[in-house]
C-alpha positions in Angstrom: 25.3 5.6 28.1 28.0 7.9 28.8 29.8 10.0 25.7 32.5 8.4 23.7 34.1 11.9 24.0 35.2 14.7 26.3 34.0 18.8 26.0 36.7 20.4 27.9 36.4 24.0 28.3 33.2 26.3 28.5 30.5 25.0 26.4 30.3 28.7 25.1 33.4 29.3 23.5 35.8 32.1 25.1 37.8 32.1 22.4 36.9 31.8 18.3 39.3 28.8 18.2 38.2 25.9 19.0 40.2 22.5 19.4 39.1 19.0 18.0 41.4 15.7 18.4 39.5 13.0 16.9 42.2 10.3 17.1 43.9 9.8 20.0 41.7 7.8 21.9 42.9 4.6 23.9 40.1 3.4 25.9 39.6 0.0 24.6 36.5 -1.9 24.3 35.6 -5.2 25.7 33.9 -5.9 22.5 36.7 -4.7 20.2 39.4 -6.5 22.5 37.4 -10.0 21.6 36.8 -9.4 18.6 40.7 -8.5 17.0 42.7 -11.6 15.2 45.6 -9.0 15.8 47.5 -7.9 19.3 45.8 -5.3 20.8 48.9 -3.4 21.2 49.1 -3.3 16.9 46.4 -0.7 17.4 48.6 2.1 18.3 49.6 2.4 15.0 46.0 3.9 14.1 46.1 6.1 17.8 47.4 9.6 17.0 49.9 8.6 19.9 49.3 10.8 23.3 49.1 13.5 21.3 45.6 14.6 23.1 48.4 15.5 26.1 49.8 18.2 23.8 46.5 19.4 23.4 45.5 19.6 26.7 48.9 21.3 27.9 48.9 23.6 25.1 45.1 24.8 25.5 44.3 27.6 27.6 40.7 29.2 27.4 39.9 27.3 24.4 37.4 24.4 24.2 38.6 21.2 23.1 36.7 18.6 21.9 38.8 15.0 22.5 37.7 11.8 21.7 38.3 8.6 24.1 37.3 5.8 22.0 39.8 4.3 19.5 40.2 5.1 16.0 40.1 1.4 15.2 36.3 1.4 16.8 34.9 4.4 14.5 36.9 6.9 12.8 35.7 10.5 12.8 37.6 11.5 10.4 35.4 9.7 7.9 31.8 10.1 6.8 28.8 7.8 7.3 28.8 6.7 3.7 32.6 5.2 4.1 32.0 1.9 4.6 34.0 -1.4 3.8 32.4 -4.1 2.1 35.1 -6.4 2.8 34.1 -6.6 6.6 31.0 -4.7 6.7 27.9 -6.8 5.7 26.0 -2.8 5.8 28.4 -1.4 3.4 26.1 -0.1 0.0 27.7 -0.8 -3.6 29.3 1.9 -5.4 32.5 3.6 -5.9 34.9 3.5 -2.6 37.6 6.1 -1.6 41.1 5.4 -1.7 41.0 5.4 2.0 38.4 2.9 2.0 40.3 0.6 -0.5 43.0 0.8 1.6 41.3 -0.6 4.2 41.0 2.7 6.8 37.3 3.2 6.4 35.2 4.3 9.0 35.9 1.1 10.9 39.5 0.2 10.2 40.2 -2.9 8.2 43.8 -3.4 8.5 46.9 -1.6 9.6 50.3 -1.0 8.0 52.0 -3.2 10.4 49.7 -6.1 11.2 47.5 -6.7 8.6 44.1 -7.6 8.5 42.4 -6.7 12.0 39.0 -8.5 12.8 38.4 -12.2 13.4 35.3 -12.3 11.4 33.4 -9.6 9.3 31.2 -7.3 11.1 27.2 -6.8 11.3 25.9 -3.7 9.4 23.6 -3.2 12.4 27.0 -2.9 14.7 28.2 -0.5 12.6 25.4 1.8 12.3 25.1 1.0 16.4 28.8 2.7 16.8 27.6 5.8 14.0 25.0 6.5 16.0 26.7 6.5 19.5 29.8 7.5 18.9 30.4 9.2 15.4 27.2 11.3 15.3 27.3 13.0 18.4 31.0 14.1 18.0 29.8 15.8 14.9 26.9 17.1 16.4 28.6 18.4 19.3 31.1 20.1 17.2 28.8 22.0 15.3 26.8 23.1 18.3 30.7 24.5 19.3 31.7 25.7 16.2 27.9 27.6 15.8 28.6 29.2 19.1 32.2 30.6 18.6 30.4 31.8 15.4 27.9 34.0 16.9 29.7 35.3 19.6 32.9 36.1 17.6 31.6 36.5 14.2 34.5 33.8 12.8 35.1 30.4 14.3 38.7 28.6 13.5 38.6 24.8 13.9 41.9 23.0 14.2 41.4 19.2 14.0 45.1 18.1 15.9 46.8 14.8 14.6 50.0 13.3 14.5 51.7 11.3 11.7 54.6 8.8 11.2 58.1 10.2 9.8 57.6 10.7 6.0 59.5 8.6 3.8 61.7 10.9 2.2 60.4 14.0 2.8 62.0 16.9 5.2 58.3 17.9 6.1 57.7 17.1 10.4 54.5 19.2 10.2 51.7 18.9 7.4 49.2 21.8 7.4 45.9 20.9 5.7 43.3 23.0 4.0 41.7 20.6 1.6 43.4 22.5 -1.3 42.0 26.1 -0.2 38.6 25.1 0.0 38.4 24.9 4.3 40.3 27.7 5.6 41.2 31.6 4.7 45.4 31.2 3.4 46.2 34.1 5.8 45.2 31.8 8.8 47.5 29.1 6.7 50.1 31.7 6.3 50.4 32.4 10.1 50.9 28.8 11.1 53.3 28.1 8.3 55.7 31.0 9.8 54.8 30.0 13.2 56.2 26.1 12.4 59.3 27.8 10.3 60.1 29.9 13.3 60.6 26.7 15.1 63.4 25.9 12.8 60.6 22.9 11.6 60.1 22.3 7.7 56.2 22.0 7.1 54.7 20.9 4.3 51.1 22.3 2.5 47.9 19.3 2.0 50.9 16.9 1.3 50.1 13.9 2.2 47.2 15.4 4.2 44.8 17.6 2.7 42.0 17.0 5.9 39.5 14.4 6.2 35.6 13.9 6.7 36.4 16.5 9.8 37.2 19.6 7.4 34.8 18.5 4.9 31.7 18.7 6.6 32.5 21.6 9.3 34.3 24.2 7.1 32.6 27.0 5.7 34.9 29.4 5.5 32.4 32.0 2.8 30.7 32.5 6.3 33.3 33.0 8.8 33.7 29.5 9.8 37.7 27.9 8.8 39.1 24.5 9.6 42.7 23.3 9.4 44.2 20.1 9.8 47.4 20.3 11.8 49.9 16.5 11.8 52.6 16.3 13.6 55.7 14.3 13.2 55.6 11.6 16.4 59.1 11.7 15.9 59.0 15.5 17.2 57.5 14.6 20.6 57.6 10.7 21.4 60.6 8.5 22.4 62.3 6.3 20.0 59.7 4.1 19.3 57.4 6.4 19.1 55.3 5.3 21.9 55.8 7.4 25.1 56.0 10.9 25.5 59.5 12.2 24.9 62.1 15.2 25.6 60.7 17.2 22.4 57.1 17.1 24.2 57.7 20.7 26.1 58.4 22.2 22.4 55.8 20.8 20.4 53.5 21.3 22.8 55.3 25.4 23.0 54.2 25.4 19.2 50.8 24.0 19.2 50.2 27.2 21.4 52.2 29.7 19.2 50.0 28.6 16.4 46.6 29.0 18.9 47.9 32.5 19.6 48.3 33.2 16.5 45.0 31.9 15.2 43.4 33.8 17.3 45.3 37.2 16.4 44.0 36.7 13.1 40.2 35.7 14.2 39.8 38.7 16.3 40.8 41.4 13.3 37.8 39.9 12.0 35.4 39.9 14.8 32.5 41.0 14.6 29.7 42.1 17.4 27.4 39.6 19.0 24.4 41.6 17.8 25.6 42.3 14.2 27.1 38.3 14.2 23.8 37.1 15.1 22.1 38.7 12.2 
């Protein structure tokens, strides 16, 4: 069975940043096509709309990981354990995140827009089927990358690459997340923060996005290893209706690699030997 995702770039990491876009997949299933009470096309609201084609512009001898399945299949940017009782018969009892309450679980509930998404409640065993074919290996493959770009540079610098709808009445069109200090080194914050400003673009700190399952479980940064989460305003880059690529796409995609660059100036003061990061 093929993999629900795409390793672009060497599998040993030329560079110590590394590129992971967990949500902007839209190849639909059969099976989720059938089984939606919703139009298919109320989806897009999950889909971190085409912005996988800033990535891949912007990328140059980095490795990106990009995922082709949709969000509303399996979200990576949750943890096993994140399960909705509502239409999950697998889900165990016990306290739920505010993200699962809302109804964006691992397997999406419901959307903004359209409401409640699924004709019928789903089987635990399907569930755990789409974990282990599609969320696991992500994560697995991820850390393989992230252990690589680790011992060859000594530091590795994850950033997970999403896009967000305009924030009700904030300035902010670009939300830098570090999980509140805890995934990522502030100098490697710092740099993309002036990077963003010196695109005349207000940018706002772990408000409303602090980083998901993603940062949670890769980021070590008291050995080296840093993960951001980086949202982008849709607005910046897509049409009007935010659905198509748009005129602002040559720029955002011209910052995405400002703030690579700049990553990367920071991750190689810090490099260390193969032999001595091996030890």
């Amino acid at each position: 069975m093929p993999a629900s995702f795409l390793i672009i770039g060497p599998a040993i990491p030329e560079s110590p940043v590394l590129l992971s876009v967990p949500h902007a997949g839209r190849d639909y299933p059969d099976a989720l096509c059938a089984a939606l009470r919703a139009p298919v096309a109320s989806l897009r609201t999950l889909e971190d709309r085409h912005v996988d084609a800033i990535a891949l512009a912007a990328r140059e001898r980095e490795t990106l990981l990009l995922q082709t399945l949709p969000r509303a299949w399996i979200d990576l940017n949750r943890a096993e354990h994140e399960r909705d009782p509502v239409i999950d018969s697998g889900a165990r009892g016990g306290p739920l995140s505010a993200k699962v309450r809302a109804g964006l679980g691992i397997v999406p509930r419901r959307t903004s827009t359209s409401g409640d998404l699924w004709r019928r409640r789903l089987d635990g065993v399907e569930v755990e089927a789409r974990i282990a074919a599609d969320h696991r290996p992500y994560h697995m493959a991820l850390a393989e990358l992230i252990a690589r770009a680790r011992q060859r540079f000594g530091i590795a610098i994850l950033l997970d690459v999403h896009s967000m709808p305009p924030i009700a009445g904030s300035r902010a069109r670009v939300v830098i997340g570090d999980r509140f200090g805890r995934a990522a080194a502030a100098r490697l914050v710092h740099r993309i923060e002036a990077e963003v400003e010196g695109y005349d673009i207000r940018c706002a700190l772990n408000t409303p996005y602090a980083g998901g399952h993603i940062l949670e479980r890769h980021a070590r940064p008291h050995a080296n290893v840093h993960a951001i989460q980086l949202e982008i305003d849709r607005s910046l880059y897509l049409d009007r209706q935010l659905d198509q690529p748009g005129p602002g796409m040559p720029l955002v995609t011209q910052l995405l690699r400002r703030v690579i660059d700049a990553l990367t100036d920071e991750a190689m003061r810090d490099s260390i030997p193969p032999a001595q990061a091996a030890e």
